[in-house]
C-alpha positions as CSV (number, residue, x, y, z in Angstrom):
1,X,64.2,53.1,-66.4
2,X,66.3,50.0,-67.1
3,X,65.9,49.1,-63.3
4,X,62.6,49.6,-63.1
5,X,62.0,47.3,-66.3
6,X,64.3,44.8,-64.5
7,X,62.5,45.0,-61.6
8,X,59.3,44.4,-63.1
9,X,60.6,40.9,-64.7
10,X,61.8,39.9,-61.7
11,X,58.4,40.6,-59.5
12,X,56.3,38.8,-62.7
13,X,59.2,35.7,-62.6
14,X,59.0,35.4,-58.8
15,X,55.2,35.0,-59.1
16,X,55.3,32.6,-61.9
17,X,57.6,30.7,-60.1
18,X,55.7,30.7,-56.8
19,X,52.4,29.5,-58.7
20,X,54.2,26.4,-60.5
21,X,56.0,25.2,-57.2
22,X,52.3,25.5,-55.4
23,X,50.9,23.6,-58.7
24,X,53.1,21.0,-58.4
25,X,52.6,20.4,-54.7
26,X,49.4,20.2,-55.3
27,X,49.6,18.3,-57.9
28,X,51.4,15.7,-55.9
29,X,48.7,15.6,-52.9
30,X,46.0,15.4,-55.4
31,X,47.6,12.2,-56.5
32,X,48.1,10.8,-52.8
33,X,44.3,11.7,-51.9
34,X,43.6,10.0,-55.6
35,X,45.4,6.9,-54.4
36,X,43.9,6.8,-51.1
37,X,40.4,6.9,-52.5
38,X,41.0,4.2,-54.8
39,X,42.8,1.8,-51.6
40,X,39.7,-0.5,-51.4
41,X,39.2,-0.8,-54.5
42,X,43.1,-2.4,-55.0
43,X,42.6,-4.5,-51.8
44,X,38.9,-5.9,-53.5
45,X,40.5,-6.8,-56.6
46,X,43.2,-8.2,-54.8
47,X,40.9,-11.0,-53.0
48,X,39.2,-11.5,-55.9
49,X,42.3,-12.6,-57.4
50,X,43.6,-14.7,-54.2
51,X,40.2,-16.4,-53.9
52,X,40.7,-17.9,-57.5
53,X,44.3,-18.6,-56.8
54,X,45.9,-16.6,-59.2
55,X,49.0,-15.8,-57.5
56,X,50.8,-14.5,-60.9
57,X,48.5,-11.9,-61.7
58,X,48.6,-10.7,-57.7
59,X,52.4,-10.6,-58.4
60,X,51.4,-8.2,-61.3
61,X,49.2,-6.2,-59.9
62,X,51.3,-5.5,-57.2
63,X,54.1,-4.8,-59.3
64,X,51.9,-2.1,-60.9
65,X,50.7,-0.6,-57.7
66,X,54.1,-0.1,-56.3
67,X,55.2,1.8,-59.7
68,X,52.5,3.9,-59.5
69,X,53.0,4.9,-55.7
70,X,57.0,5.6,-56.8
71,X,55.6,8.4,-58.9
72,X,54.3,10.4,-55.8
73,X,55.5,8.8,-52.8
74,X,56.7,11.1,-49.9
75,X,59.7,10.1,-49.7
76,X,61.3,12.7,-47.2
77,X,60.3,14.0,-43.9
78,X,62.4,16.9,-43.1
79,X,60.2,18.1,-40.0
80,X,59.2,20.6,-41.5
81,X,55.5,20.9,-44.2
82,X,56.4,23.5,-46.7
83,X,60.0,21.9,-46.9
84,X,58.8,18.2,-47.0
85,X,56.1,19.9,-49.7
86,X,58.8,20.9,-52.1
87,X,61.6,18.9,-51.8
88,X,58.8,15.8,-52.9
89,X,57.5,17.7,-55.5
90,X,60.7,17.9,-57.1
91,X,62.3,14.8,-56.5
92,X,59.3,13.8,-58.2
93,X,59.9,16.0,-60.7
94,X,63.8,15.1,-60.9
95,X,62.9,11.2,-61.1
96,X,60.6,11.7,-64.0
97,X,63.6,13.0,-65.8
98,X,65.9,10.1,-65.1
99,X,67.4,12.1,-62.1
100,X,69.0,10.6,-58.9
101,X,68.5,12.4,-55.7
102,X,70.2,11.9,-52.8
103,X,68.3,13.9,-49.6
104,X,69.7,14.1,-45.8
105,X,67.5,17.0,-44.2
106,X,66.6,17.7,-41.1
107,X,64.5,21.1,-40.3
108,X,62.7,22.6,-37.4
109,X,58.3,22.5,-37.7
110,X,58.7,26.3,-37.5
111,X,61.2,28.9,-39.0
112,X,61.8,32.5,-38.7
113,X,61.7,32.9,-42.1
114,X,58.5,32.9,-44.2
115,X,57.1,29.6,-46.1
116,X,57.0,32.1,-49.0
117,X,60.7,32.5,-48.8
118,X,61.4,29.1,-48.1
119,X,59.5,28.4,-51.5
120,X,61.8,30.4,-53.7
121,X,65.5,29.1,-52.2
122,X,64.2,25.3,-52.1
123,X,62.6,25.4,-55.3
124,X,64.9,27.5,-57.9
125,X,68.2,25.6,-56.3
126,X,66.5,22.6,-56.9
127,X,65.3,23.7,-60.9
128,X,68.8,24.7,-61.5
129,X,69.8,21.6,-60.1
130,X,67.3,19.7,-62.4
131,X,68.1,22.0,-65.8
132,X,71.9,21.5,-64.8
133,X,71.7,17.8,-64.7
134,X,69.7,16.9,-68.2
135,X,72.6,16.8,-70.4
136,X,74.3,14.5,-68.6
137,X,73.7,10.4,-69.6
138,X,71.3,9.2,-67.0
139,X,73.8,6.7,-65.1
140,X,75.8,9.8,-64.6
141,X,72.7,11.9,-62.8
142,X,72.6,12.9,-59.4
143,X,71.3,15.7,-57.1
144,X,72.8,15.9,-53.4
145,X,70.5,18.1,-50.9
146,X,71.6,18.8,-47.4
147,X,69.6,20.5,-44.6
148,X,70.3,21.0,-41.0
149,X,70.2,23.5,-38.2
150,X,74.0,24.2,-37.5
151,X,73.3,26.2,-34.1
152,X,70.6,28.8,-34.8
153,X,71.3,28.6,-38.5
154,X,69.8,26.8,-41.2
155,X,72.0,25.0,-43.5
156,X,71.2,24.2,-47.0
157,X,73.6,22.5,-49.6
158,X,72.8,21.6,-53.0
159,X,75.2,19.5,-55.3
160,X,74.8,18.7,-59.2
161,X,76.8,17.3,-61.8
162,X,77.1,19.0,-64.4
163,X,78.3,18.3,-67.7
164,X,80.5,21.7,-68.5
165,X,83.5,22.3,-66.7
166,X,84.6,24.9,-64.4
167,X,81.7,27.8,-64.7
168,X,82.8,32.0,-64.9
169,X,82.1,34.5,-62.7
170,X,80.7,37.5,-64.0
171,X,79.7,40.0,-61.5
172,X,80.0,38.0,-58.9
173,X,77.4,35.5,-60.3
174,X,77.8,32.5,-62.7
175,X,76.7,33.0,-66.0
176,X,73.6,31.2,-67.1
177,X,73.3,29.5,-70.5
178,X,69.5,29.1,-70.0
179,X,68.5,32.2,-71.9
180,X,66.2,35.5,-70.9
181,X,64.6,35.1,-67.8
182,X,66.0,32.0,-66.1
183,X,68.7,34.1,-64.5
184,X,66.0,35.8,-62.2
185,X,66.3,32.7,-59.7
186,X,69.8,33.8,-58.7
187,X,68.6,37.2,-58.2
188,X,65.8,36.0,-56.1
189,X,67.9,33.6,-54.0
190,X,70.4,36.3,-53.4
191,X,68.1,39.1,-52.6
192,X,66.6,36.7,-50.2
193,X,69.6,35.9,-48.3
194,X,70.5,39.1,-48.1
195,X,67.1,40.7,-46.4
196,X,67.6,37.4,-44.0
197,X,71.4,38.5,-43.1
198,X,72.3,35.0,-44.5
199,X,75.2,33.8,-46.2
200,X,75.5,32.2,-49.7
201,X,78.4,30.4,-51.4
202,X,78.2,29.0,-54.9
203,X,81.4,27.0,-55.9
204,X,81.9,25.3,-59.3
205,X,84.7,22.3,-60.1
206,X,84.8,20.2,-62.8
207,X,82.0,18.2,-62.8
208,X,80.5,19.4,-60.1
209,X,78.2,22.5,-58.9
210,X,77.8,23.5,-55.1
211,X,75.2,26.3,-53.4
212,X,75.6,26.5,-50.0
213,X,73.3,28.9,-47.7
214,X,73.1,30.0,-43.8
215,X,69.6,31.7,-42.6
216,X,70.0,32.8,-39.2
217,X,66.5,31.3,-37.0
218,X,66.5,33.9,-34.4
């Protein structure tokens, strides 16, 4: 019964998960379409403005235009949609929160494994990552995220740092001070990797917190 019931949280977490990453993507291409649509109307003003002269208030209004365009800019191009999708959506995210994000990734247009999959590992290493990060002072923020194919593998390598030192192991997992509920993204990552055959490493130093993962592609 108790794994049943366990079960049954983890099935209604995955699917509350999957329906706020897919929000937030969205969210962040109804913002580029909302932007696009409003183009002319920024280049109109904009002449207005240089037909009277008024090369201060151009300054300005660029100033504000390029703030707004930080807040939803793609700002990587992995190769791949569903990666590029929601590693913006939640660099977005992370910026909004004062985080630094630092991304090097490089992924194939198609993947053995499903977009769906994809989704869950990309998206609950990069809320941990996120959650892991807010109780450090801003200056002291920062997100690493590494993707290649190594072979006919694909790599993925997230870094944090955290403000606790050197996490436990209990069961093989580190514990989670994030309450009911929020441990289900380990679970989901794992159980992942293992239907894929793939390998997952989680290493924590002082300061620091690493998830590395191998998907085999073929």
């Amino acid at each position: 019964m108790a794994n049943k019931k366990i079960d049954k949280q983890i099935e209604r977490y995955q699917r509350e998960l999957i329906d706020t990453h897919y929000q937030e993507v969205e969210n962040m291409y109804k913002k580029m379409r909302g932007w696009r649509h409003d183009y002319r109307n920024h280049i109109q003003t904009m002449k207005v403005l240089a037909e009277k002269g008024d090369l201060e208030a151009i300054k300005e209004y660029l100033n504000k235009l390029d703030e707004d365009l930080a807040t939803f800019d793609t700002v990587v191009k992995t190769g791949n949609a569903m990666a590029d999708a929601i590693l913006n959506s939640k660099i977005s995210l992370a910026k909004s929160k004062g985080i630094n994000v630092k991304v090097d990734a490089h992924v194939p247009v198609k993947l053995k494994m499903s977009e769906l999959d994809l989704c869950v590992i990309l998206g609950n290493l990069f809320d941990n990552a996120i959650e892991a990060s807010l109780p450090l002072p801003e200056e002291e923020r920062l997100i690493r995220v590494y993707m290649v194919m190594k072979n006919t593998q694909l790599y993925i390598s997230f870094t944090n740092f955290t403000a606790s030192k050197k996490q436990s192991k209990e069961a093989n997992l580190f514990k989670t001070t994030k309450g009911d509920g929020h441990g289900f993204g380990l679970v989901r990552i794992d159980s992942i990797i293992e239907k894929l055959d793939g390998y997952l490493s989680r290493n924590s130093e002082d300061g620091a917190f690493t998830t590395e993962v191998l998907i085999p592609q073929v």
